[in-house]
C-alpha positions, 0 to 999 in steps of 0.5 A: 619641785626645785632641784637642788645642784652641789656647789664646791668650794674654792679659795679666791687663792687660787686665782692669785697667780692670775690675778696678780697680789692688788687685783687679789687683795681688793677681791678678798676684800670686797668678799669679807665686807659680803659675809658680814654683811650677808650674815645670816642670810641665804643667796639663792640661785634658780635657773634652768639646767645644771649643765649646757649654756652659759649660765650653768657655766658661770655658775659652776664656776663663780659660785665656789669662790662665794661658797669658800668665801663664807656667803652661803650661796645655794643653787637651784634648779627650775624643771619642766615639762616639754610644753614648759620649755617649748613656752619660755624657748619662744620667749627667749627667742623673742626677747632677741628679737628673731621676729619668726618665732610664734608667740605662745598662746595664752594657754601655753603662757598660762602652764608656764606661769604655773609651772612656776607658780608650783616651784615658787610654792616650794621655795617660799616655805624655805626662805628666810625674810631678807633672804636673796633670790636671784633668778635667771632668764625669762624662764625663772621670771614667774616666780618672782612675786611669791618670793617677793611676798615671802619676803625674799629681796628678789633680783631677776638676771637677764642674760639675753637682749636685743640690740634693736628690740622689733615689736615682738620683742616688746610685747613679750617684754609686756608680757613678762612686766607683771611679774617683774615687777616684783624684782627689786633689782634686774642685771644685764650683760650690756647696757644696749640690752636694758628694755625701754619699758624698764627705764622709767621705773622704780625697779633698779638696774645694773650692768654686770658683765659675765666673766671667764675663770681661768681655772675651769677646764675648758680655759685650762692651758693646754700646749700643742701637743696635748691639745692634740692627744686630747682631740685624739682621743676625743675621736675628731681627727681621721684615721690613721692619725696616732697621738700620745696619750692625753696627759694622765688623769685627765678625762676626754669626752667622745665626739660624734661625728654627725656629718659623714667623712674620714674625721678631720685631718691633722696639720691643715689650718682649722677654723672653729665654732663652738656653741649651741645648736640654736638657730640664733647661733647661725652654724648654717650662715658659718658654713655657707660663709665659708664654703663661698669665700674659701672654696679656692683656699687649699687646706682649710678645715671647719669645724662647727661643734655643739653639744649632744641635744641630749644633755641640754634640758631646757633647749628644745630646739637644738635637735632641729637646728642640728637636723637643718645643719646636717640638711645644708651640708649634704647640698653643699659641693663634694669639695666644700663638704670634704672640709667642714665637719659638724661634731656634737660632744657628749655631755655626760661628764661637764669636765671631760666635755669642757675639756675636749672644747678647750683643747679644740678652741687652742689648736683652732686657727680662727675661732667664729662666732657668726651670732644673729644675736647675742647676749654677751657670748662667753664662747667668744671670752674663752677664745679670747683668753686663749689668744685665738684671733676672733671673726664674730658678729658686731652684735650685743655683748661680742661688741662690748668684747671686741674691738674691731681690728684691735682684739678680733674681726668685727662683721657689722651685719650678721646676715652678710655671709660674704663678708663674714668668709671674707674676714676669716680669708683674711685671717687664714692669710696672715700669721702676723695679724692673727698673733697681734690680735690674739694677745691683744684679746687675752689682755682684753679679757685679763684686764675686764673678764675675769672672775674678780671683776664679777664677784666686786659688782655681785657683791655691790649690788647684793649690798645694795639690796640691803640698804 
């Protein structure tokens, strides 16, 4: 049964010191014409987990100003089994193209598609006719033509993709076709990511990049200091290191540190990652990058951290991408090994994990982001916003984000570990392009990656489901 998750509200004034008066006005505006024309009607929202991922996130995010606007927005939970999840992980690597991952059979594909089936059931006997389902990611694809037959006005939110879609990828696009097809509308992160087989027909599609809000904790401003006692508290640094106590009220998530050493140490310039244990995330190709072309620069640390692979329901793979990566750290040398660190943040309160993962991103001095593929990586957006100077790989959405030499480092090919540390020694060399770089990318994301952007194109299309 769909699980139904809590949804606040907040006023799209909030974001008016951020926005600026016009940028507010248009936003407020577009959000009226929303509610009168949604009168009477009930978005809903289905993805896979509540906490963990990008999705979660944007949503905990987005969905209050909706709420507080007057739409009524709710959201949904799809859960599953462990074989449910182990099929749609396949299918969401596939659709990224990593050619290595087994394609489910069709007895797996059969309990997935059943597994939604069972879920659609309950839904259907909810809705409303012309109510709006948005349903995200490969995992929520299967429910598409019960709702579509309630009478629901379906739209199916893809946020991943491949640049360069291998045969794999297609066919698990085949895969999916019948029961997209139900989908009145399909959005994307980038145009790149659009699959051929959806160009010739009918169903209508948007690109609808994802956007950063500036009021969450995890982009809240956090000065030096602060960002200190919060990493402090959090358990990162070595002992013998005493901060001030984080500012009242505020709550700090423990870290575990899962490679063995004295912590981390303070006043040494700090290179970061921060994103799932997912193997497309390539935390082994950053630590072998780093371990290659730095291994004669004194001082610098890494640090790659992730979620606990305890709190992310719906990524069955996470336990073994951070086995593989504690793996390849002990066969690195004594030295290389003093200085990288792999850390997963627990994930019991989101506010307190999205805390430590702010303070942790502003007191980086490069932020990586060595993605195989990528949807549209929103760990690149926070960076960004906090003016940190961004290496990242030159692949689906980071290439919409950056560009190169103007606001971050672009690596054309992912793949090439010497190039990647090559670009991060540049960085750690020079305090002048770091600066220029990271106030180019906050201005990047002010201008195209905040959240009034979002809600204008969410409404356009929802509006244009209506007519």
């Amino acid at each position: 049964m769909l699980q139904p998750v809590t949804i606040g509200e907040r006023p799209l004034r909030a974001l008016l010191p951020a926005l600026g008066p016009e940028r507010y006005e248009t936003c407020e505006e577009t959000l009226r014409t929303a509610r009168r024309a949604l009168a009477g009607r009930t978005v809903w929202q289905v993805n896979t987990t509540a906490a963990g991922g990008g999705v979660a996130e944007l949503s905990h995010a987005l969905l209050p100003y909706a709420r507080a606007a007057g739409v009524d927005v709710r959201w949904l939970v799809l859960p599953g089994d462990p074989a449910f999840f182990d099929t749609t992980k396949r299918l969401f690597l596939l659709l990224y193209g990593h050619e290595s991952t087994p394609e489910p059979d069709d007895a797996a594909f059969a309990h997935y598609v059943s597994g939604c089936a069972d879920a659609a059931r309950g839904l259907a006997s909810r809705l409303r006719p012309g109510d709006i389902v948005v349903l995200h990611d490969p995992q929520t694809a299967a429910l598409a033509p019960a709702l579509a037959a309630a009478g629901a006005r379906v739209v199916w939110r893809c946020h991943i993709g491949c640049d360069a879609p291998p045969p794999s990828a297609e066919r698990a696009w085949r895969r999916l076709a019948p029961f997209l097809d139900a989908a009145r509308l399909m959005v994307f992160s980038t145009p790149r990511h659009v699959p051929g087989l959806w160009r010739d027909r009918r169903t209508a599609v948007r690109v609808i990049p994802p956007s950063l809000d500036p009021l969450s904790a995890k982009n809240r401003e956090w000065g030096h200091e602060p960002a200190l006692a919060i990493l402090s508290a959090a358990g990162l640094f070595a002992p013998g290191y005493r901060a001030a106590a984080p500012p009242p009220g505020t709550a700090v998530a423990r870290v575990n540190h899962v490679t063995d050493g004295p912590g981390l140490p303070v006043g040494r310039p700090l290179v970061t990652q921060v994103s799932r244990w997912d193997v497309l995330k390539d935390m082994p190709g950053v630590m072998a990058a780093f371990a290659e072309r730095t291994a004669d620069l004194d001082g610098a640390h890494l640090v790659l951290a992730g979620p606990d692979v305890t709190g992310v329901a719906d990524d069955p793979g996470g336990a073994a991408v951070l086995r593989e990566c504690r793996q390849g750290w002990r066969k690195l040398s004594a030295k290389a090994r003093s200085r990288i660190h792999l850390v997963t943040v627990d994930m019991a309160d989101p506010t307190a994990n999205a805390t430590v993962i702010a303070a942790l991103q502003r007191h980086a001095t490069v932020v990586t982001q060595k993605s195989l593929a990528e949807g549209f990586g929103l760990t690149v957006t926070e960076a960004m916003w906090k003016a940190r100077p961004v290496v990242a790989s030159a692949v689906g959405g980071i290439t919409d984000q950056i560009q190169h030499g103007r606001e971050g480092i672009l690596v054309r090919d992912p793949y090439d570990h010497e190039a990647f540390g090559d670009c991060i020694l540049r960085l750690l060399a020079d305090c002048e392009l770091r600066g220029r770089l990271g106030r180019a990318a906050h201005e990047r994301v002010h201008r195209d990656y905040l959240p009034d952007r979002h809600l204008i194109r969410w409404a356009e299309a929802l509006l244009g489901l209506l007519d």
